[in-house]
Residue frames as qw, qx, qy, qz and C-alpha x, y, z in Angstrom:
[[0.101, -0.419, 0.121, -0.894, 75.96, 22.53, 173.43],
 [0.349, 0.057, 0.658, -0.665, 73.87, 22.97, 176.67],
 [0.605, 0.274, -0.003, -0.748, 70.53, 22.09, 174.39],
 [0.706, 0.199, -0.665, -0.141, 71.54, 19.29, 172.87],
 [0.139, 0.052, -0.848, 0.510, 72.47, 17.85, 176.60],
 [0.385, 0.132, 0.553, -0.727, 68.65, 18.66, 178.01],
 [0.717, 0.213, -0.224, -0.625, 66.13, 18.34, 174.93],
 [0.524, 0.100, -0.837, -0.123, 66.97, 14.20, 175.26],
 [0.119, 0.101, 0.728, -0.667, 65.51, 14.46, 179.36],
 [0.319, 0.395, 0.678, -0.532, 61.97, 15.52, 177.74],
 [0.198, 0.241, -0.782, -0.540, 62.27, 14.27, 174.58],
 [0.307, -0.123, -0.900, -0.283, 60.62, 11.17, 175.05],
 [0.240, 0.495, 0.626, -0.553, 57.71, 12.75, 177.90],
 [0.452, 0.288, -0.204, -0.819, 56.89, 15.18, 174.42],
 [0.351, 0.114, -0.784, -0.499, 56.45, 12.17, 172.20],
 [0.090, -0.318, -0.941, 0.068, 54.51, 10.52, 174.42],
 [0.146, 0.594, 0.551, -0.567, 52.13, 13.21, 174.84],
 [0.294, 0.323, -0.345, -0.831, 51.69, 14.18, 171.00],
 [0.704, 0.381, 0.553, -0.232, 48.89, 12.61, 168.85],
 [0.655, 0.310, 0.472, 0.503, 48.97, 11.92, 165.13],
 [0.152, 0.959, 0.231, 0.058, 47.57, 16.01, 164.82],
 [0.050, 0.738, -0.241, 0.629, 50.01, 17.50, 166.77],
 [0.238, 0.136, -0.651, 0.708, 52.38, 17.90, 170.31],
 [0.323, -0.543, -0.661, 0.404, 50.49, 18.36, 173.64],
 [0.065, 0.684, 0.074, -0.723, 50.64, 22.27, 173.06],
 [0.185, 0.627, 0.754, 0.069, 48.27, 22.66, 171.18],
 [0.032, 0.291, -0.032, 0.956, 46.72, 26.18, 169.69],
 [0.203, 0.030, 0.408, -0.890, 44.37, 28.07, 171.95],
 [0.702, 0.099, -0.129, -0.693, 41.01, 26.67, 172.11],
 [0.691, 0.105, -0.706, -0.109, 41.62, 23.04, 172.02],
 [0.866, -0.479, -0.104, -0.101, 41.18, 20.48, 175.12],
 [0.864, -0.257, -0.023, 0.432, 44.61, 19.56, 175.49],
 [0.349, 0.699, 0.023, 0.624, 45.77, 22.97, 175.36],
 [0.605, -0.613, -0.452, 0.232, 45.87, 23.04, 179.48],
 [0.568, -0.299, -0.065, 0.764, 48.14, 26.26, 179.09],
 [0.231, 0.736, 0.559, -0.305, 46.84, 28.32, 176.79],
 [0.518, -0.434, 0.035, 0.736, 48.33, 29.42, 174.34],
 [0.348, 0.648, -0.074, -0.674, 47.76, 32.83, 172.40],
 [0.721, 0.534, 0.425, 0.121, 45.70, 32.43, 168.99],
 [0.541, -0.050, 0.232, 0.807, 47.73, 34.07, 166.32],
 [0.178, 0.728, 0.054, -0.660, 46.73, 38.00, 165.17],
 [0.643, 0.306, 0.564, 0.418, 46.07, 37.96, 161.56],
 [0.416, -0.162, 0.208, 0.870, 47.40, 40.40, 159.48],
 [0.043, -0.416, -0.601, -0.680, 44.48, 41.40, 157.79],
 [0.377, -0.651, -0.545, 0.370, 43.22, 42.29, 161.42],
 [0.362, -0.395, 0.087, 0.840, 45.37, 45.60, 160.54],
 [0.417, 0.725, 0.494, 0.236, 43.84, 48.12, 158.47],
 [0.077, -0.947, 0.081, 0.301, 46.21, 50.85, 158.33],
 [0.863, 0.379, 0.169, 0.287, 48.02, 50.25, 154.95],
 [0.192, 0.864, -0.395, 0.245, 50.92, 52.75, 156.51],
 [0.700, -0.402, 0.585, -0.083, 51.83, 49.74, 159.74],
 [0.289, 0.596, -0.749, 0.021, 54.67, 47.91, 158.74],
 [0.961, -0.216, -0.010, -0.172, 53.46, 44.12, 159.43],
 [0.248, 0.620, -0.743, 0.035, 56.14, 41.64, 160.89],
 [0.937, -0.170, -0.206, -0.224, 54.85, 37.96, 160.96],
 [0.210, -0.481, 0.802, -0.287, 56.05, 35.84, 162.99],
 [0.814, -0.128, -0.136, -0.550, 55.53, 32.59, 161.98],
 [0.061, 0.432, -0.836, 0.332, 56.64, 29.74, 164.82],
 [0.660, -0.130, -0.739, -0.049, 55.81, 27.19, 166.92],
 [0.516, -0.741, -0.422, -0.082, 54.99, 27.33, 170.98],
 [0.446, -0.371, -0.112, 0.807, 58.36, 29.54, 171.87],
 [0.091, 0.217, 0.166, 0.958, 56.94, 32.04, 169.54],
 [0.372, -0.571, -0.575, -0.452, 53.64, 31.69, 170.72],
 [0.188, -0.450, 0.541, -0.685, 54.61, 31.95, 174.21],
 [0.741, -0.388, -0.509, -0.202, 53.29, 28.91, 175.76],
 [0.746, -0.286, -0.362, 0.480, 53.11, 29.00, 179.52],
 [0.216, -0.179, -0.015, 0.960, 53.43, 33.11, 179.33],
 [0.318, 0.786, 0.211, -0.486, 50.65, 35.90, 179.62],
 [0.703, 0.577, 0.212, 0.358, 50.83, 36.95, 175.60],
 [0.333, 0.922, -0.068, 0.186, 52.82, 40.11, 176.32],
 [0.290, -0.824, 0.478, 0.089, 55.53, 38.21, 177.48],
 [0.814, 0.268, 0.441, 0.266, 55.96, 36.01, 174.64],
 [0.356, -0.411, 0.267, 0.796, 59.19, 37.57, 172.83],
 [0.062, 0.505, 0.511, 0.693, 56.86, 39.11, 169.27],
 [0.194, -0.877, -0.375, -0.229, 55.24, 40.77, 171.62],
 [0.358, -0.806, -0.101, 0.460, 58.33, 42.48, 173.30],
 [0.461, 0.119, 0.523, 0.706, 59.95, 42.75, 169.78],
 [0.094, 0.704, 0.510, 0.485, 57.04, 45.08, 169.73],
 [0.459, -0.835, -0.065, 0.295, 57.60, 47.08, 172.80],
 [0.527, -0.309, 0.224, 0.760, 61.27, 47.69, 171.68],
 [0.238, 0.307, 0.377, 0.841, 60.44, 49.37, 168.32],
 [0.332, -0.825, -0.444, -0.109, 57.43, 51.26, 170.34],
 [0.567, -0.695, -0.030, 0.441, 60.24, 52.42, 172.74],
 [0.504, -0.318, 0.269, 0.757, 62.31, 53.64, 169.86],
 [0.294, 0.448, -0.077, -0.841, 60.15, 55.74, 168.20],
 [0.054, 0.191, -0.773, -0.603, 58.21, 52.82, 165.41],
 [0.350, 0.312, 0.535, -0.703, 55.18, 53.57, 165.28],
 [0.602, 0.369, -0.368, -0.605, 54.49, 52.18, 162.17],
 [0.353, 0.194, -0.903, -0.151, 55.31, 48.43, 163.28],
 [0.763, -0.157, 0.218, -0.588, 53.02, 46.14, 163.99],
 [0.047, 0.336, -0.935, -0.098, 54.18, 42.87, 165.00],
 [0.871, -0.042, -0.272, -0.408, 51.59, 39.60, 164.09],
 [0.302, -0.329, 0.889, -0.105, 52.57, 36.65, 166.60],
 [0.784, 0.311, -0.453, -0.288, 51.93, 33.70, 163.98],
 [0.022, 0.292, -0.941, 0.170, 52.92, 31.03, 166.80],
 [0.834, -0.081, -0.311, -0.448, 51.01, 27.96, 166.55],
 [0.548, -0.523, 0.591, -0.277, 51.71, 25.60, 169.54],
 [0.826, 0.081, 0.558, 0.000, 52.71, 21.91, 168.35],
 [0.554, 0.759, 0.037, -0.341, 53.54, 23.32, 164.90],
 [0.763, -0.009, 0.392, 0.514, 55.91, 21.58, 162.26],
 [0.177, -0.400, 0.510, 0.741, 57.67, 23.24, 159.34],
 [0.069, 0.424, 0.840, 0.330, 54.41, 21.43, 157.30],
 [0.036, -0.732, -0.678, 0.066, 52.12, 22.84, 159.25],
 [0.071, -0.607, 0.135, 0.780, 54.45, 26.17, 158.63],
 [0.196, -0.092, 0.600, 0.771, 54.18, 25.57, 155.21],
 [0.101, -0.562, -0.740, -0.356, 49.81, 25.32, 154.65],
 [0.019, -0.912, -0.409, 0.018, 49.29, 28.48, 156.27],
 [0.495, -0.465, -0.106, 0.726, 51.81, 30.99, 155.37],
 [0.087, 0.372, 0.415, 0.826, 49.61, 32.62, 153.33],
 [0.426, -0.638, -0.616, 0.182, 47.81, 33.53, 156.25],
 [0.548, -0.524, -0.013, 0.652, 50.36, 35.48, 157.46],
 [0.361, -0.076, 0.340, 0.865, 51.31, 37.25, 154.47],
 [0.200, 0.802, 0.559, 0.064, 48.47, 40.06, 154.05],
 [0.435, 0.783, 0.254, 0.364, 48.75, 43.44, 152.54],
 [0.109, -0.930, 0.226, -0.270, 50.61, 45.28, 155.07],
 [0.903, -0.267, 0.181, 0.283, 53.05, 41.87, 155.92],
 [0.390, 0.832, -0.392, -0.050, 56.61, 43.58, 155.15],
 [0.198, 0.554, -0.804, 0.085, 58.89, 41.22, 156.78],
 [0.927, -0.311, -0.118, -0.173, 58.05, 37.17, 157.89],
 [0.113, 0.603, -0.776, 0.144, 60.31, 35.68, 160.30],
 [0.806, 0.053, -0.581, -0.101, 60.38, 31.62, 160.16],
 [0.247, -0.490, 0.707, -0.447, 60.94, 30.17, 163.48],
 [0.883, -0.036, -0.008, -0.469, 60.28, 26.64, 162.91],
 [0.686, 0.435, -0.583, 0.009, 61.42, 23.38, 162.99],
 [0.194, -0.490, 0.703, -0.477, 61.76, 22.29, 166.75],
 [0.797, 0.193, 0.235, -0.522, 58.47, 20.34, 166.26],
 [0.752, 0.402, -0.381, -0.358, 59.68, 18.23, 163.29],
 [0.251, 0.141, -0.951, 0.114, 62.25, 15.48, 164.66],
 [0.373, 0.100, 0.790, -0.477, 59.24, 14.80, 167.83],
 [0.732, 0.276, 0.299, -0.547, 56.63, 14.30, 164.61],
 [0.713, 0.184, 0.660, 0.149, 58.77, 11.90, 162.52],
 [0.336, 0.921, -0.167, -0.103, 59.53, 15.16, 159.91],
 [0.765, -0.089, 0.067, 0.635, 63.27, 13.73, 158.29],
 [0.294, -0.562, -0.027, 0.773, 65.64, 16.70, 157.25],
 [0.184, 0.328, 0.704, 0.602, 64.86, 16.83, 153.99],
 [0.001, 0.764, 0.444, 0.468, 61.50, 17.44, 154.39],
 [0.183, -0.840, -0.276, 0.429, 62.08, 20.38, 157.10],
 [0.368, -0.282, 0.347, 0.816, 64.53, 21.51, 154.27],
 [0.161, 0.362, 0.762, 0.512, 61.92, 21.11, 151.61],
 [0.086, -0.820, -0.531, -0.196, 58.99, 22.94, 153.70],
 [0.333, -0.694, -0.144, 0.622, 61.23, 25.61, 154.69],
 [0.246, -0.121, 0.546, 0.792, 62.17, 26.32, 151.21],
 [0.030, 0.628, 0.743, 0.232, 58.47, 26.23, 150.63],
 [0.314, -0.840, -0.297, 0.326, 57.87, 28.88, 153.29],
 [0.351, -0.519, 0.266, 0.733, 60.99, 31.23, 152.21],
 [0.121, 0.295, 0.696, 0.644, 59.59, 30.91, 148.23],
 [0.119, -0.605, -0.707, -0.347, 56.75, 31.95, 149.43],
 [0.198, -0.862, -0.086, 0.460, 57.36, 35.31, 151.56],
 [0.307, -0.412, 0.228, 0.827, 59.85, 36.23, 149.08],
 [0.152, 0.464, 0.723, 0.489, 57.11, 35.93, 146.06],
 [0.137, -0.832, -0.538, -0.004, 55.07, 38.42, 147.95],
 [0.275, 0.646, -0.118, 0.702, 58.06, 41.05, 148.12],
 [0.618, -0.773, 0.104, -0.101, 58.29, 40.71, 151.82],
 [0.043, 0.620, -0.746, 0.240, 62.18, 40.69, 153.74],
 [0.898, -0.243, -0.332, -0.158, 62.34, 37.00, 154.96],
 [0.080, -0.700, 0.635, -0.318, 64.29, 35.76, 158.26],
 [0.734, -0.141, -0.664, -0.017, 65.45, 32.26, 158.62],
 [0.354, -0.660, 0.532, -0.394, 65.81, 31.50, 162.13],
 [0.247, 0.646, -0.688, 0.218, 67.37, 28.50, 163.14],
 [0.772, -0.419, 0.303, -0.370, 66.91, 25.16, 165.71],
 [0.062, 0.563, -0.823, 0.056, 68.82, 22.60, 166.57],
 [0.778, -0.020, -0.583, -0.233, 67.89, 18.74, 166.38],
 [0.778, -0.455, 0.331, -0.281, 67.28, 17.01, 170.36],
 [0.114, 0.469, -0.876, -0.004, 70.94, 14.15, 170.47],
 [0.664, 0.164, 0.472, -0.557, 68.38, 11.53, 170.71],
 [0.774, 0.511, 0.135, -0.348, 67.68, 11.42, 167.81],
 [0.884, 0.105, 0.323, 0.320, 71.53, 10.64, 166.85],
 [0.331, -0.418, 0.412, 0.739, 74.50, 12.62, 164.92],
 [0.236, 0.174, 0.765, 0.574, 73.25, 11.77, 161.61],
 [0.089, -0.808, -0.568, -0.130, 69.83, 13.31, 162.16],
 [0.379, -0.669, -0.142, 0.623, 71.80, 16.34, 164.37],
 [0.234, -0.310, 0.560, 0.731, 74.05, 17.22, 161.26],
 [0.228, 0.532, 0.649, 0.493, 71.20, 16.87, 158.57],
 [0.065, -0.892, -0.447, -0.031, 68.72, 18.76, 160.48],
 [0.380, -0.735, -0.063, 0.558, 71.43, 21.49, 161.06],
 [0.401, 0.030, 0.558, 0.725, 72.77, 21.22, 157.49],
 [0.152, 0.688, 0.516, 0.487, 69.21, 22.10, 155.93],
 [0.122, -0.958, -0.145, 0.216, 69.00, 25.51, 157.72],
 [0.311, -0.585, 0.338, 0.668, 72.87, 26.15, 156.82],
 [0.447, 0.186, 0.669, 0.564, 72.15, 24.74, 152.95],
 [0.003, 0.927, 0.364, -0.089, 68.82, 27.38, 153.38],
 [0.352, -0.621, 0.149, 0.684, 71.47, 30.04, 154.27],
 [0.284, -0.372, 0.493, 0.734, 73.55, 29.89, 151.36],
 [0.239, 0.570, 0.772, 0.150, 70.61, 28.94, 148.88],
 [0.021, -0.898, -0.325, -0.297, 68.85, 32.23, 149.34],
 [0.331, -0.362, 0.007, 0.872, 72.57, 34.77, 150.50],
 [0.046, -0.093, 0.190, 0.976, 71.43, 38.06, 149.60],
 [0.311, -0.360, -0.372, -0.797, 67.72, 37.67, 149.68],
 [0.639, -0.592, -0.461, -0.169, 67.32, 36.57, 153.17],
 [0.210, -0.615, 0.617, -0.444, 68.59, 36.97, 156.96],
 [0.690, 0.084, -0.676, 0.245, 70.08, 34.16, 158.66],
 [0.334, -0.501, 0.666, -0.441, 70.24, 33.81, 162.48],
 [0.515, 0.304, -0.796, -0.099, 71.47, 30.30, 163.21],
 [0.413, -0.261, -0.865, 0.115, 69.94, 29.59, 166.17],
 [0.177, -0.561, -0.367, -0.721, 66.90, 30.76, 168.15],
 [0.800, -0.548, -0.239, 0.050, 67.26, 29.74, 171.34],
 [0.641, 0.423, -0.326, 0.552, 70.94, 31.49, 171.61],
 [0.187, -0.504, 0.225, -0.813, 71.68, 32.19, 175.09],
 [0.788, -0.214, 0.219, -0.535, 68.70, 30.42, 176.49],
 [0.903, 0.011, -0.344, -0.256, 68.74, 26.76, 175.78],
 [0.767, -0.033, -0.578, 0.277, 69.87, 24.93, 178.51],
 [0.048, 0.321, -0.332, 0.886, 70.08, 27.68, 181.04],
 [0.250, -0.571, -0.719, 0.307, 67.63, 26.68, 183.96],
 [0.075, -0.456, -0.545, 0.700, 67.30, 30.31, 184.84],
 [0.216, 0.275, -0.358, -0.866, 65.90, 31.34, 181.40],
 [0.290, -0.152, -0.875, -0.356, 63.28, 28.48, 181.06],
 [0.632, -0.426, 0.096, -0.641, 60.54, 27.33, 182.35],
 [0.619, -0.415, 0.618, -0.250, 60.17, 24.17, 184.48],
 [0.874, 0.483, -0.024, -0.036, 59.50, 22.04, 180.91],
 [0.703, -0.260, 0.457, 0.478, 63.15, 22.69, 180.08],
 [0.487, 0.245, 0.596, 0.589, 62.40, 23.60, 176.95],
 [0.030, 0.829, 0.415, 0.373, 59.95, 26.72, 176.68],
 [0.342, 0.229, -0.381, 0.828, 61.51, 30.10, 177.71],
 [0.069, -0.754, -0.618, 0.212, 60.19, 31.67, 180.47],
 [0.019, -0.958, -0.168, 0.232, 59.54, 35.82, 180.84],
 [0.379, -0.761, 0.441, 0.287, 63.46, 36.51, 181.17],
 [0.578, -0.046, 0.682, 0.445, 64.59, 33.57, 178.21],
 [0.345, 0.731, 0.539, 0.239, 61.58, 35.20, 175.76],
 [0.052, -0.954, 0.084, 0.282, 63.20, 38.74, 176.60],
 [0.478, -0.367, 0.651, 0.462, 67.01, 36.97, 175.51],
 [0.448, 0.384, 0.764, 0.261, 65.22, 36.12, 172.07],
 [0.233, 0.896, 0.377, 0.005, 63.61, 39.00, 171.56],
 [0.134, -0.919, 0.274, 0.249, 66.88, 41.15, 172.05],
 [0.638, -0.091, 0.723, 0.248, 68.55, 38.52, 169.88],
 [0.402, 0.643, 0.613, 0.222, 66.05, 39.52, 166.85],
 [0.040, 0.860, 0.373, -0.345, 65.64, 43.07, 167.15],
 [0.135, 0.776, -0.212, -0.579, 68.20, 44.66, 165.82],
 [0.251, 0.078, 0.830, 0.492, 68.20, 42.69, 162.67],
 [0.159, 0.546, 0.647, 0.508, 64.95, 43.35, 161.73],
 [0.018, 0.951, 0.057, -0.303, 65.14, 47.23, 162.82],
 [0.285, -0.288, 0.584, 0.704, 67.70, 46.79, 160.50],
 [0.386, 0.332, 0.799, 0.318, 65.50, 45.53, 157.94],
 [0.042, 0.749, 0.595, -0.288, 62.65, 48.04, 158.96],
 [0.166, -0.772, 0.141, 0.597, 65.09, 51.07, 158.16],
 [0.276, -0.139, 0.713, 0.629, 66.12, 49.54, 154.90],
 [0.120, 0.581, 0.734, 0.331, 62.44, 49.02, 153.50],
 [0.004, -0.913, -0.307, 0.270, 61.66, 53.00, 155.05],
 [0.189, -0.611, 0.335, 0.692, 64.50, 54.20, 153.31],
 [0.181, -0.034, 0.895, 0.406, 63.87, 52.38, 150.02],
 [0.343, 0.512, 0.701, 0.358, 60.78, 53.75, 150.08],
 [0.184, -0.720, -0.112, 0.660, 61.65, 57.09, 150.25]]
């Protein structure tokens, strides 16, 4: 696909610009963070135990790096259900710039506070540039999914695809463990296979990186999500009727 053709152009500028911590984007507040990107809303920030939390917990496309925050796609995922009358959701943008599937796994309990009804997973772009095999993105996604569904929250995998760089063998694992995810947990999760559908590789949906969407790519994404988890939203309001 178009993605797999670009992510190998500025592949090997990321790696050179991550440290042992973490990628050049960085979360908000740090030195090498020259973009800024939004800190994450925590869930416990909410105190209206009728708002329908929906975490979001990702990596600098969810965060919006390189985008004012309200044009990072959680935050138009929130506009849309605003626009259709859901005033009970409240979306949490859990993007952490540089983030792996690890570093998803040691704080999604962060994320999951008393009014968290649905987390959606958007990791895993991060892991081939920190030396993460598939396994373990299989291992700490499974971590992450165990651990929204313990809390009685809807979980949503989302998808990413492995930079051709790195090789077939590494392409196919890292694609397998999200499909093996799938079937693993049918019937107690959503699936969308790839987060970037649409956008990736599309100059006029990026930014100049290549890799981070801009305004217009973070809208594609966001209309990509929505009606899944206004599906979801309708299921848990009906369910608790």
């Amino acid at each position: 696909m178009a993605f797999s053709r670009l992510v190998p152009i500025v592949a090997a500028a990321l790696l050179a610009a991550c440290s042992p911590t973490g990628c050049n984007m960085a979360p908000t507040g740090q030195a090498n963070d020259p973009l800024g990107s939004p800190q994450p809303v925590r869930p416990e920030d909410v105190s209206d135990s009728a708002v329908r939390t929906i975490a979001f917990l990702g990596d600098s496309i969810t965060a919006g790096l390189g985008l004012p925050s309200q044009q990072a796609y959680p935050h138009i995922v929130q506009q849309m259900f605003e626009a259709e009358g859901y005033g009970e959701v409240e979306v949490v943008n859990g993007g952490i710039s540089g983030d792996t599937t690890a570093g998803g796994a040691r704080r999604v309990d962060q994320l999951l506070g008393p009014s968290t009804t649905t987390l959606v997973v958007a990791l895993g772009g991060n892991d081939a540039l920190r030396g993460l095999s598939a396994g373990q993105t299989y291992d700490n996604l499974a971590s992450i999914i165990d651990a929204g569904l313990a809390s009685d929250v809807s979980v949503v995998l989302v998808g990413m695809e492995a930079p051709t760089n790195y090789g077939t063998d590494y392409q196919d694992a890292f694609r397998g463990a999200f499909l093996r995810l799938s079937r693993q947990y049918q019937g107690s999760i959503t699936f969308v296979p790839f987060l970037l559908e649409g956008v990736a590789g599309n100059p006029a949906l990026n930014q100049q990186d290549g890799i981070h969407p801009n305004e217009q790519g973070a809208r594609v994404i966001a209309e990509l999500l929505y009606p899944r988890l206004r599906d979801i939203v309708d299921r848990q309001s009906s369910a608790a009727r």
